[in-house]
N, C-alpha and C positions, 0 to 999 in steps of 0.2 A: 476825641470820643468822650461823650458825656458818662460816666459809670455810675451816676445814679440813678440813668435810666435803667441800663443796664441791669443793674441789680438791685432793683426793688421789690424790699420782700412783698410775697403775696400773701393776704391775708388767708387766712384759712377758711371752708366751709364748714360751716356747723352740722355733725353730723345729723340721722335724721332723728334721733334719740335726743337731740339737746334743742329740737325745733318747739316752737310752738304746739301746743296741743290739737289746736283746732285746724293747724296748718299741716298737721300730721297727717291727720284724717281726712283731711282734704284728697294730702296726695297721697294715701291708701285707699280712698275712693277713684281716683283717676287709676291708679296701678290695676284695680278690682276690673275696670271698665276697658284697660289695654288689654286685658288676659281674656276677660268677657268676648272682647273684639276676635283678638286672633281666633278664638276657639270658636265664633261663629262663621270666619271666614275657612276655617279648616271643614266646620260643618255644610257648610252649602257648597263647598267646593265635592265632599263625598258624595253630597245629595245631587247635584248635578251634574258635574262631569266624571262622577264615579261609573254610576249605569249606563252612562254613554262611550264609555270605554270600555266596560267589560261589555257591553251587545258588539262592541266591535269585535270582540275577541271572542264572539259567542261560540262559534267552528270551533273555532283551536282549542276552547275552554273544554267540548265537550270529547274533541280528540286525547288530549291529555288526561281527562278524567278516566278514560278508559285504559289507556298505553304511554304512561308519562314516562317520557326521558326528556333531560337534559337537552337536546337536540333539537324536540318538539317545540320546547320552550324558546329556545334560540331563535327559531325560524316564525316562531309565530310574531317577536320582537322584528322582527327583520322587516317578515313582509307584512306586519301591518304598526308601522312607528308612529300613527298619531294615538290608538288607544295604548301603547307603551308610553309615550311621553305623559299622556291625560294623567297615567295611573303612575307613572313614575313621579308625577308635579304632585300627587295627591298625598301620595308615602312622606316628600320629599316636606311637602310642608307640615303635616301633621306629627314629623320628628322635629321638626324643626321648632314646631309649637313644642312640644314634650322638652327636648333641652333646656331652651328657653326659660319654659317654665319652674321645671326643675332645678335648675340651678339657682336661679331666684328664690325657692322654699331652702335650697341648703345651703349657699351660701349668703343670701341675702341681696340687695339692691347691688348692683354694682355703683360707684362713684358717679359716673358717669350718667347711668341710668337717671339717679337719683336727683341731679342738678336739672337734667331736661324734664323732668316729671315737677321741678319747682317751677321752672319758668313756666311750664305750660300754666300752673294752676295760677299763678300773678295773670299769664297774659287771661285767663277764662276769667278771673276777677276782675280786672279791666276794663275790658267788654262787657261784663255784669249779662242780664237776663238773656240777652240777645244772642250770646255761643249757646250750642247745639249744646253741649254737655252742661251749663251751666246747673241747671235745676238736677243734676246727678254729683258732683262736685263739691254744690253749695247749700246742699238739702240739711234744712234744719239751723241752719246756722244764723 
């Protein structure tokens, strides 16, 4: 067994503070534009398959409004599970945007995060004018 394969140190990533300046803002523009995305896909997911799940649940909504228990609520998931699943996918992502997010303002990029948001911005420089994103990425530069 070779062990200097084995054990070869691995060079370390530069964190994002010891990056280039221009290559910061790069990938602070691409981060801007991930966040941008999710929260337009949470939006058109309320805008469309919001009011198409609650008309489904129009009955029950207005049963409830008048004599809500626990019970009513149960039965209305029951017997109609595709406006339950619509509005449970709808909740489900729109927390899922919020963690996400949030955690990214408190504690910062995760490692991980941050090395896939480098490659992305190499491979949209790469490709030059011709990605989608480029003219949002490389604006000004």
């Amino acid at each position: 067994m070779n062990q200097s394969d084995a054990q070869k140190p691995q060079k370390p990533q530069p964190l994002l503070s010891d990056l280039d300046p221009t290559f910061k803002t790069q990938i602070m523009r691409l981060h801007r534009l991930t966040v941008y995305g999710r929260w337009l896909l949470v939006s058109l997911l309320w805008v469309t398959l919001g009011p198409l799940c609650l008309w489904g649940w129009h009955y029950e909504i207005s049963l409830m409004r008048s004599h809500f228990t626990w019970a009513a609520l149960r039965y209305g998931i029951i017997f109609n599970p595709w406006p339950a699943f619509g509005l449970g996918f709808c909740v489900a992502m729109t927390t899922a945007v919020l963690v996400w997010q949030s955690r990214n303002l408190v504690l910062g990029l995760p490692r991980q995060e941050q090395q896939h948001l480098e490659q992305q911005v190499r491979r949209i420089g790469q490709q030059g004018a011709s990605h989608p994103l480029w003219k949002w990425v490389f604006k000004g530069d």
